[in-house]
N, CA and C of each residue as an Amber inpcrd file, in Angstrom:
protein
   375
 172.3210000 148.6050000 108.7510000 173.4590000 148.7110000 109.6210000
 174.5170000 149.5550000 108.8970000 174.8790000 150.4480000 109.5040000
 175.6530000 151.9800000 108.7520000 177.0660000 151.5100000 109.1730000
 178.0690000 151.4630000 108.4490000 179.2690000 151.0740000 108.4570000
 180.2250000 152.0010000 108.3060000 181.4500000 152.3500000 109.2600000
 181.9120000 153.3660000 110.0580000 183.3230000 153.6770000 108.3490000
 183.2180000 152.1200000 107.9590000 184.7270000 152.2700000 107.0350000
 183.7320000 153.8380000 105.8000000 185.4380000 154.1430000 105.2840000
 185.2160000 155.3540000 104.1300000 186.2530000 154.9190000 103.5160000
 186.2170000 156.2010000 102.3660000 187.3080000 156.6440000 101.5360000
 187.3050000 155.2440000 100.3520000 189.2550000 155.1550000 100.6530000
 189.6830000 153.9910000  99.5550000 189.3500000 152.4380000 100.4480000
 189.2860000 153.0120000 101.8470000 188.5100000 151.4450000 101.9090000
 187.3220000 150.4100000 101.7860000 186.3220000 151.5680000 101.8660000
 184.9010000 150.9740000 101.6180000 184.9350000 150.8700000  99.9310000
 185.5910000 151.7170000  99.1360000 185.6210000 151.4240000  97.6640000
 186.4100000 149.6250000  97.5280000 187.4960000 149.5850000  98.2360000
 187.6820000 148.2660000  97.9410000 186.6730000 147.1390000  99.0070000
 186.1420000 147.5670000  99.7050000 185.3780000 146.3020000 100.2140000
 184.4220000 146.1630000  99.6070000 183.7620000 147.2890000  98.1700000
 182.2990000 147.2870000  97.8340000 182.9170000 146.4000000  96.8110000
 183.9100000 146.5390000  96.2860000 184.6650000 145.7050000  94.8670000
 184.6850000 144.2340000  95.4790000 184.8840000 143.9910000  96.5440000
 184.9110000 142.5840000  96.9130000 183.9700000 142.3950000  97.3110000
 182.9010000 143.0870000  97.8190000 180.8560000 142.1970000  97.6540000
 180.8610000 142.0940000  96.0470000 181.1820000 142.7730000  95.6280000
 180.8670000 142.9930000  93.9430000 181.3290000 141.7120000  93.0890000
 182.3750000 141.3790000  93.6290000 183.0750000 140.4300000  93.5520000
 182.4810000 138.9270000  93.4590000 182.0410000 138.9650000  94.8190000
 181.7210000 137.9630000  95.2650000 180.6750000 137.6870000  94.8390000
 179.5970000 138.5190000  94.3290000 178.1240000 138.7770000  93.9090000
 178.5450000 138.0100000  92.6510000 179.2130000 138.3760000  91.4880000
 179.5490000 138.0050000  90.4590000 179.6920000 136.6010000  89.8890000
 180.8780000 136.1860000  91.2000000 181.2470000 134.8370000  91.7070000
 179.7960000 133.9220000  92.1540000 179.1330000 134.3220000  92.7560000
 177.9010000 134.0190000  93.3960000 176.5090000 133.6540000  91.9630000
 176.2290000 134.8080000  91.0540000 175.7920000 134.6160000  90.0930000
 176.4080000 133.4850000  89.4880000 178.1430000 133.0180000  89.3590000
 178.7000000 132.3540000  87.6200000 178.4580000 130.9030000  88.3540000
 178.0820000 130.3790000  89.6450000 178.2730000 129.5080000  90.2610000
 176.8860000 128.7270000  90.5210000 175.6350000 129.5260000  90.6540000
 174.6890000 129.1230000  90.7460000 173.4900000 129.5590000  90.3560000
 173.6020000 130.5740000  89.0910000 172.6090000 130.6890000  88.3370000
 173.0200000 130.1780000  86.6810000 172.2510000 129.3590000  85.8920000
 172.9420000 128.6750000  84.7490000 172.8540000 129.5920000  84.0030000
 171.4640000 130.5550000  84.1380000 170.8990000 131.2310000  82.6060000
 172.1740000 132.7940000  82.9200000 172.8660000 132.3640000  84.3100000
 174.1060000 133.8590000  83.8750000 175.4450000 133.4450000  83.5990000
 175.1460000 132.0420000  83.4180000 176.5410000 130.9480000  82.7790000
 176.0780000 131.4900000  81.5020000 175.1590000 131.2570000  80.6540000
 174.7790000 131.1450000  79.4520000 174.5770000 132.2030000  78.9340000
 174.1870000 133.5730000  79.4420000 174.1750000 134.5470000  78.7840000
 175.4130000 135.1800000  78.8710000 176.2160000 134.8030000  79.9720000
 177.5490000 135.5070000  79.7190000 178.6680000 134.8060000  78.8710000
 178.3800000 133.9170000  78.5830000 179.0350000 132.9940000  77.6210000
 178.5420000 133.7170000  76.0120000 176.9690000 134.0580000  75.4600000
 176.8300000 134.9560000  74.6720000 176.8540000 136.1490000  74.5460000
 177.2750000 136.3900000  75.8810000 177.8970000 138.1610000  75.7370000
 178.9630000 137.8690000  75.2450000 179.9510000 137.1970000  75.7610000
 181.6020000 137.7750000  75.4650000 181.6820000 137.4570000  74.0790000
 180.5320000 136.4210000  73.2570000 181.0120000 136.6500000  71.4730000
 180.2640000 137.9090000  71.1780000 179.0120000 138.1250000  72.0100000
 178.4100000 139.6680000  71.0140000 179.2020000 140.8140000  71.2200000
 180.3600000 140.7190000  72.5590000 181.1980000 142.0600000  72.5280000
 182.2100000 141.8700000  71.8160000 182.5230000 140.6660000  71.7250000
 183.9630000 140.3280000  70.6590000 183.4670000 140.7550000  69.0420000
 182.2020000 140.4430000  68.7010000 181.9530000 140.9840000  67.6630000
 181.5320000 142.1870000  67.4710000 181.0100000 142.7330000  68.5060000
 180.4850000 144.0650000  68.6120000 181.7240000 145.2580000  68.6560000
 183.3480000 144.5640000  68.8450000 184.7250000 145.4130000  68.9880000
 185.1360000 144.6810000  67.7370000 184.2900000 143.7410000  66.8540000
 185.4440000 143.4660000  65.7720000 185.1730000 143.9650000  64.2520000
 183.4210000 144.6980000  64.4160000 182.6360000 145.5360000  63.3820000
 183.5910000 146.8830000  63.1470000 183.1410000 147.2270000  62.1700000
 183.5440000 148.7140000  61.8110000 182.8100000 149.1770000  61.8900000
 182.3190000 149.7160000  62.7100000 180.8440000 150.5470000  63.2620000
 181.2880000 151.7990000  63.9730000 180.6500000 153.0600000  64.3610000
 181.1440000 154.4000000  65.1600000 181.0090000 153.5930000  66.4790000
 181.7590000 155.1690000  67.4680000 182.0780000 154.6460000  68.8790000
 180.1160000 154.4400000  69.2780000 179.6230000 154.9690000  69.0100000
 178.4800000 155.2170000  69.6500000 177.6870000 153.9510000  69.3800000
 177.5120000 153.9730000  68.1700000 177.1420000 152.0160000  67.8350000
 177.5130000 151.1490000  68.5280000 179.2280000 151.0420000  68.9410000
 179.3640000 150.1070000  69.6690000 179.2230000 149.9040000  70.8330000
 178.8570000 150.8470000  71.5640000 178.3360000 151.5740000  73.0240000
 177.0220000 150.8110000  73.0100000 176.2460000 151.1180000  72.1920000
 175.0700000 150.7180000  72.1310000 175.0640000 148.9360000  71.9890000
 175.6620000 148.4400000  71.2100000 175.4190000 147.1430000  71.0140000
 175.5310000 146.5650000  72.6240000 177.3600000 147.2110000  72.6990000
 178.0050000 145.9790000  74.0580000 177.2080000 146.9120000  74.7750000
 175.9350000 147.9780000  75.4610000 175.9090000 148.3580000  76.4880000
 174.3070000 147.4650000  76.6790000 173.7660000 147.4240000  75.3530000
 172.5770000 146.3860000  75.4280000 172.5850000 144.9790000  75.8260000
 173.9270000 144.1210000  75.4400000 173.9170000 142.9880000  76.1710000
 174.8550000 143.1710000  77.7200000 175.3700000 143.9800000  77.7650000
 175.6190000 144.1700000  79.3070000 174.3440000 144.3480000  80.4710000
 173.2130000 145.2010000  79.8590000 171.9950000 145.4580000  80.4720000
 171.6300000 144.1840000  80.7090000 171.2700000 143.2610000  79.7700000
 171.2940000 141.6370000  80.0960000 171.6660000 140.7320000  81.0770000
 172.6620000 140.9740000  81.1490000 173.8180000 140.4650000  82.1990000
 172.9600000 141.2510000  83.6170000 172.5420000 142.6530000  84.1160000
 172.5530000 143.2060000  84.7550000 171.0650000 142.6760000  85.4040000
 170.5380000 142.6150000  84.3000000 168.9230000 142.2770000  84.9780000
 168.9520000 141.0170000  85.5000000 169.9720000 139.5380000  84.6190000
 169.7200000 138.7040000  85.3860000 170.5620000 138.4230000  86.3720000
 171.6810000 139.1730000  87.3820000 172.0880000 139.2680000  88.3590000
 170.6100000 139.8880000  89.3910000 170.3650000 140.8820000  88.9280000
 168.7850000 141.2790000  89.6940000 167.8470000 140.6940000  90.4280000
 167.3900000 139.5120000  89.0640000 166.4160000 138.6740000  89.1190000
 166.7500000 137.7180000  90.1000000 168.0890000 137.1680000  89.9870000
 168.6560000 136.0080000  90.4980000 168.6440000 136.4080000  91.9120000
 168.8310000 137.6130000  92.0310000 168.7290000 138.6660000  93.7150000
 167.4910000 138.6440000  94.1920000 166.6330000 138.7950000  93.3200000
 164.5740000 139.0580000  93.6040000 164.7330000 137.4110000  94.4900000
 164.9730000 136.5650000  93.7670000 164.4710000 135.2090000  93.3900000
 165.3020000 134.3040000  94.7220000 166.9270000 134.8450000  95.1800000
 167.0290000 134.4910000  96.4410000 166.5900000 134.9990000  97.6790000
 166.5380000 135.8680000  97.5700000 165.6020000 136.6950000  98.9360000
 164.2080000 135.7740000  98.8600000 163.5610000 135.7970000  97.7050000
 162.0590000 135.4330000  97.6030000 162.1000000 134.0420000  98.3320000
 162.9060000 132.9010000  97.6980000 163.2560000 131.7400000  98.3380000
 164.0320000 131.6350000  99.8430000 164.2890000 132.7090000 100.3760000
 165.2080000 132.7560000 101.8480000 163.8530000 133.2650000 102.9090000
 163.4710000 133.8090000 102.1780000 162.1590000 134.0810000 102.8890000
 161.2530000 132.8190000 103.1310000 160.7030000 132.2780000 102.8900000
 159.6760000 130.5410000 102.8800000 159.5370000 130.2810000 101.7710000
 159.3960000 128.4560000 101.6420000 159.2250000 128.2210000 100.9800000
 157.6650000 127.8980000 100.7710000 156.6990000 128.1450000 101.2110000
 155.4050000 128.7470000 101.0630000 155.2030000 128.8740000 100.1840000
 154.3280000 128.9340000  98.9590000 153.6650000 129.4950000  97.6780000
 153.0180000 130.7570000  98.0800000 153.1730000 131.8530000  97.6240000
 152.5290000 133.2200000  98.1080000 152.4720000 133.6990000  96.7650000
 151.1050000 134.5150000  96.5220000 151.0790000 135.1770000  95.5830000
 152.3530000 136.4310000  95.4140000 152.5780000 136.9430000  96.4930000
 153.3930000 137.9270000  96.2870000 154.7910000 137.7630000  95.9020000
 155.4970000 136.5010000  96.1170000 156.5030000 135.4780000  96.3490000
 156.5450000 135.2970000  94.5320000 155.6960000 134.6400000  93.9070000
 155.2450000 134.7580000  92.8470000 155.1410000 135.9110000  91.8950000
 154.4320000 136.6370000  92.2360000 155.1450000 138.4330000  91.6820000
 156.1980000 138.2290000  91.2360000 156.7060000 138.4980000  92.8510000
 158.2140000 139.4860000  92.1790000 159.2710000 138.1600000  91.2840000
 158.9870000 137.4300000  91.5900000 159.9760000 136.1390000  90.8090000
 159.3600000 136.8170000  89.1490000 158.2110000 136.9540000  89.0860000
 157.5170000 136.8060000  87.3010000 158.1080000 138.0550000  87.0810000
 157.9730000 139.1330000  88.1490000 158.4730000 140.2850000  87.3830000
 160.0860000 140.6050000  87.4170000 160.9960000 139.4010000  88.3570000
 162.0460000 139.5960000  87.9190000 162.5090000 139.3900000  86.4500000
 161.6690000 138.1770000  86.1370000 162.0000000 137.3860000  84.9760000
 161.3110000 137.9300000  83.6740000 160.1300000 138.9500000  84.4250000
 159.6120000 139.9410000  83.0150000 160.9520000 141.1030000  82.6370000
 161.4680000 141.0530000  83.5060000 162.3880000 142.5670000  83.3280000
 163.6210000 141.8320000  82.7190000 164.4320000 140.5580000  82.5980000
 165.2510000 140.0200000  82.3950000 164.6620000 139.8100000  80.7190000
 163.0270000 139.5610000  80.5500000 162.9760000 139.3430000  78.8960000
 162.7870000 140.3770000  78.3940000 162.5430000 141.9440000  79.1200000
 162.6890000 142.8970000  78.4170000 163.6540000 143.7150000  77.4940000
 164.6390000 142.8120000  78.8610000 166.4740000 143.5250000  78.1880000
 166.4990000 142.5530000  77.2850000 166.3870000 141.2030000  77.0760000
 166.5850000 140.6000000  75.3250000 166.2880000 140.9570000  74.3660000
 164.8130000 141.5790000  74.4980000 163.8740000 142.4430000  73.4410000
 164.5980000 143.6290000  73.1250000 165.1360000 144.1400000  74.3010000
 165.7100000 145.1170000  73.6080000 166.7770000 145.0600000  73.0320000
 167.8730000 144.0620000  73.4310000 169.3880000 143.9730000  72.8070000
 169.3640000 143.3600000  71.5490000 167.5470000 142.2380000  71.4530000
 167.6130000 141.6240000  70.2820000 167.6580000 142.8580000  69.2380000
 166.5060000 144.1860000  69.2590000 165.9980000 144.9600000  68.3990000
 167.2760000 145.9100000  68.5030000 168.3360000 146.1900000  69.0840000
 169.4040000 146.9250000  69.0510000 170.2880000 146.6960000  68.1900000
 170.7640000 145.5290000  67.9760000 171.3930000 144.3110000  67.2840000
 170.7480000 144.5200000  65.9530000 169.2370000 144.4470000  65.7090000
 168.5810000 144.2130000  64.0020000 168.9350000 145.3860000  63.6270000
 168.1360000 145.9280000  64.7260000 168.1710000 147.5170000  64.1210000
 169.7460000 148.1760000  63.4320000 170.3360000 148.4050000  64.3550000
 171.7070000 148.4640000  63.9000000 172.9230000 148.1670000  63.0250000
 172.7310000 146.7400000  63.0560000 173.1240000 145.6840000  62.2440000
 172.8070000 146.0240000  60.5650000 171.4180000 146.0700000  61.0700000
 171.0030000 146.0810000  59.5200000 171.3640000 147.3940000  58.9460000
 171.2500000 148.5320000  59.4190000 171.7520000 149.8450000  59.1070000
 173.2430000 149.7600000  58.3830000 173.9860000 149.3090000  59.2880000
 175.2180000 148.8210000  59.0710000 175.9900000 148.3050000  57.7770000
 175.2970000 146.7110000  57.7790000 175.2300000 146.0080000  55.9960000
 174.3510000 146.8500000  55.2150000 173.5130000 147.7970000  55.4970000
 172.8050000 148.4340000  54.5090000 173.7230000 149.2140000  53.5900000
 174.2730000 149.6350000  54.5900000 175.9630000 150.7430000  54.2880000
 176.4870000 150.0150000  53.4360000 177.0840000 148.4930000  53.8600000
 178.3120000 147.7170000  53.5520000 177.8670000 147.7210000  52.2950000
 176.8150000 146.6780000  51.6940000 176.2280000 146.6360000  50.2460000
 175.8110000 147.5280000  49.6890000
């Protein structure tokens, strides 16, 4: 359904789905209570290192990716459930592969984090 609003108003009505999406995630998914609760210390520490701009891009942009996939998943996973509650292989899919793509971004923010990190104190000492 194609929606007639433009300009500065559809920018603020997309900010308030965005909004609400956000609101929607902190309210009824736990694991985006919990990872956003360990984002805001990995960006607080990730702005409190002496590291280049680009390092820190990288750290806070790896656990932001985090944050991003499991808003995603949590999206796969209500549609999947609004649809029946049926057991379907396909239903099944996309839930595993929301939740494969949500442990990919850990893998990676974990190995962003070593990697980096360690470069880092390699310097320091």
């Amino acid at each position: 359904m194609a929606s007639n609003v433009t300009g500065l108003t559809r920018i603020i009505k997309a900010a308030g789905y965005s909004w609400k999406g956000l609101r929607a995630a902190w309210q009824y998914e736990a694991a985006f209570r919990q990872e956003t609760v360990l984002a805001v210390i990995a960006i607080a520490l990730a702005c409190w290192l002496d590291v280049d701009p680009v390092t820190r891009v990288l750290l806070i942009g790896s656990i932001v990716l985090v944050l991003i996939m499991e808003i995603l998943n949590s999206a796969i996973e209500a549609v999947v459930d609004r649809i029946g509650s049926e057991i379907h292989p396909l239903a099944g899919r996309a839930k595993d592969m929301g939740s494969a793509a949500v442990f990919l971004a850990l893998i990676l923010a974990f190995f962003v984090w070593i990697i980096l990190l360690s470069a880092h104190l390699k310097d320091f000492f």
